[in-house]
C-alpha positions in Angstrom: 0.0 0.0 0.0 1.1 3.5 -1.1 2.0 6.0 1.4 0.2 8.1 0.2 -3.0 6.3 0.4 -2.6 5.5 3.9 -2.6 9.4 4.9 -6.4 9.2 2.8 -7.5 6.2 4.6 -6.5 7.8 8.0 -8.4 10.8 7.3 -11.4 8.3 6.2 -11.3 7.3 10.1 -10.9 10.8 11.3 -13.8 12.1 9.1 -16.1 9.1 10.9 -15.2 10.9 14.4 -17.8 13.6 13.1 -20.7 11.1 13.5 -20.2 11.4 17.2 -18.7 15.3 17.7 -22.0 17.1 19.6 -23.1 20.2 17.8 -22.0 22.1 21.1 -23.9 25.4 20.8 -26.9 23.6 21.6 -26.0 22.4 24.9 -26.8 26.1 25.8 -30.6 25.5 24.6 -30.7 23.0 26.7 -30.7 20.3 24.3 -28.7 17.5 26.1 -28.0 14.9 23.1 -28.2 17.2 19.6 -27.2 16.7 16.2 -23.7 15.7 15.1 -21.5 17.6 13.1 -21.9 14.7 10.2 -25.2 15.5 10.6 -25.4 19.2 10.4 -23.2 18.6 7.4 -25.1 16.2 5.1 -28.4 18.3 5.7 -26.6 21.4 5.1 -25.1 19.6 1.8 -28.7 18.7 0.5 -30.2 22.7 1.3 -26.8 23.9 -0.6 -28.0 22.0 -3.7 -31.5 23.5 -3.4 -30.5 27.2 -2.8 -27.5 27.1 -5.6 -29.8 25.2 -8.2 -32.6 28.1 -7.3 -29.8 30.5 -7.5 -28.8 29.6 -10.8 -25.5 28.0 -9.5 -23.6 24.8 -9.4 -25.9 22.5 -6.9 -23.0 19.9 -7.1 -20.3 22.4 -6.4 -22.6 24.2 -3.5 -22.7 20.9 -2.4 -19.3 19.8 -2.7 -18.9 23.0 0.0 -21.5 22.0 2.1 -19.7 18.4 2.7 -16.0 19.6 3.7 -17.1 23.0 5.7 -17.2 21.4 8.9 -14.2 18.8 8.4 -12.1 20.6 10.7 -14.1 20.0 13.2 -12.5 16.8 13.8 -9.4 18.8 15.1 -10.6 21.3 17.0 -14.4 19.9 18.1 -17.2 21.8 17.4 -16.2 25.4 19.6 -19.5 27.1 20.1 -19.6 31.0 19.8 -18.9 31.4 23.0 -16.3 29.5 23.9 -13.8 31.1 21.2 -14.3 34.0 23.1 -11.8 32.5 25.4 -10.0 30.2 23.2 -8.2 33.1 21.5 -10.6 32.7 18.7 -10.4 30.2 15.5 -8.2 28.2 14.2 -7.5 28.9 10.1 -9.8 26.2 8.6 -7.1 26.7 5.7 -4.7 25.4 8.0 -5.9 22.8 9.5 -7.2 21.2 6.2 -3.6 21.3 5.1 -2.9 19.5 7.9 -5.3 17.0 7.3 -4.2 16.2 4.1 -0.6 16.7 4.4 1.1 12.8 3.2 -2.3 12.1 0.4 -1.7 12.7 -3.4 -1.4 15.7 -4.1 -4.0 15.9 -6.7 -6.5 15.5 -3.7 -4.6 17.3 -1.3 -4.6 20.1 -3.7 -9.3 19.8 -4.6 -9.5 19.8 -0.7 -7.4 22.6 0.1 -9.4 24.8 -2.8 -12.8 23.4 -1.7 -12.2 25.1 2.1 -11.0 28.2 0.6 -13.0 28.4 -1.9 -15.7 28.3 0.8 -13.8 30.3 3.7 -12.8 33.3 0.9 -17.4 33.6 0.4 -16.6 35.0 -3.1 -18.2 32.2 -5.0 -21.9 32.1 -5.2 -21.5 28.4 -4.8 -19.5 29.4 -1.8 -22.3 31.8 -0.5 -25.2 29.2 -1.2 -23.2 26.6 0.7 -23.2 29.0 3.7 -26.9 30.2 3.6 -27.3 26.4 3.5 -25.2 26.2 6.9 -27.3 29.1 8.2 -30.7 27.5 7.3 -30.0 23.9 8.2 -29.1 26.1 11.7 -32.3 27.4 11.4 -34.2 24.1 10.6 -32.6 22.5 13.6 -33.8 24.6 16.1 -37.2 24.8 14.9 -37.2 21.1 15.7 -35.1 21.6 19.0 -38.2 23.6 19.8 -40.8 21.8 18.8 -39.4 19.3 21.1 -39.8 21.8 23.8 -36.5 23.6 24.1 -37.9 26.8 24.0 -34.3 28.2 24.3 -33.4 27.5 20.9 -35.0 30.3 19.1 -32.2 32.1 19.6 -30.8 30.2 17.3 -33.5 30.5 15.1 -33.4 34.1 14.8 -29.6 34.5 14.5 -29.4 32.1 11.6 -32.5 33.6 10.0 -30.7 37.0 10.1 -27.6 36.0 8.7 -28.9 34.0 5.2 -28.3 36.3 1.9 -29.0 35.0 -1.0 -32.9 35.8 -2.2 -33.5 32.1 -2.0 -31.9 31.5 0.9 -34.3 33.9 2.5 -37.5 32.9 0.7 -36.9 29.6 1.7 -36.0 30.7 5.7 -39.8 32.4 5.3 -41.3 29.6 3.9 -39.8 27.4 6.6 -41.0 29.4 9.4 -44.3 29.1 8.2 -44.1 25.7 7.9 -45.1 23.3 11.1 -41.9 20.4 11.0 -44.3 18.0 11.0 -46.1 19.2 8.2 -44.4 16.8 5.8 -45.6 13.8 8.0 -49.1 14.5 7.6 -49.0 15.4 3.8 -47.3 12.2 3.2 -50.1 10.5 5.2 -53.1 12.2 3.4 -53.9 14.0 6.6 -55.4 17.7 6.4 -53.4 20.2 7.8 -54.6 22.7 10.7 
């Protein structure tokens, strides 16, 4: 086995440790097992798609975004708002991407690299629509947090709501808002809705 293939299939194992990293901000709604990071990130993958092929974008590309932008995470955990107050703030995605793929082919080394700044520089609209879709899948989340009764997490609801940009992203932050979570239950069921 190449070297260089073993550096990928160690990052393969480190990428599975997001199935089990706690979104952390949501401890502070008072949500005591939430989402993952993974899944933050394939949500937020399928809501890129939508808002870029709305958009008039790339939906694979905004996609593509959507996958990696968390995949630091693995380093660093997921470091809610608050706590990089204290921490001395972020880490460089940038840099600890190249650190993650420092030994694989360089070819790949290279795609990931450009994938997290294409998506840290927020030029792209790709690159945008990828971070609406971070903002909304937020958004989505703690609807459903507080459906569940964590009344707490509609601060979270409003922050993200205020910080999508694209004229899709928004429409679709409206639409969701007015949209009960379990709405898609009872139209799948035949059931009328209230």
């Amino acid at each position: 086995m190449s070297e260089d293939l073993t550096a990928v299939a160690r990052f393969l194992y480190e990428a599975g440790t997001l199935k089990n990293t706690a979104r952390s901000g949501w401890w502070m709604a008072g949500v005591k097992h939430p989402e993952s990071v993974a899944e933050h990130s394939w949500r937020t993958a399928l809501i890129a798609t939508i808002i870029a092929k709305l958009e008039g974008a790339d939906p694979a590309r905004a996609a593509f975004l959507a996958v990696w932008h968390d995949s630091q995470e693995t380093r660093t955990g997921d470091v809610n708002h608050l706590g990089k107050k204290y921490s001395g703030g972020e880490a460089d995605p940038r840099d600890i991407t190249a650190d993650q793929v420092a030994g694989m082919p360089e070819l790949l080394a290279e795609a990931v690299r450009d994938l997290v700044a294409e998506y840290e520089a927020k030029e792209s609209v790709e690159a945008i629509c990828a971070r609406d879709a971070d903002k909304l899948e937020c958004m989505i989340q703690g609807i459903e947090y507080r459906d569940q009764g964590y009344t707490k997490a509609q601060r979270w609801i409003d922050n993200s709501r205020e910080r999508i940009v694209t004229k899709t992203g928004q429409a679709l932050a409206d639409t969701v808002l007015a949209t009960g979570s379990l709405d898609w239950l009872r139209t799948a069921l035949g059931e009328r809705q209230s």
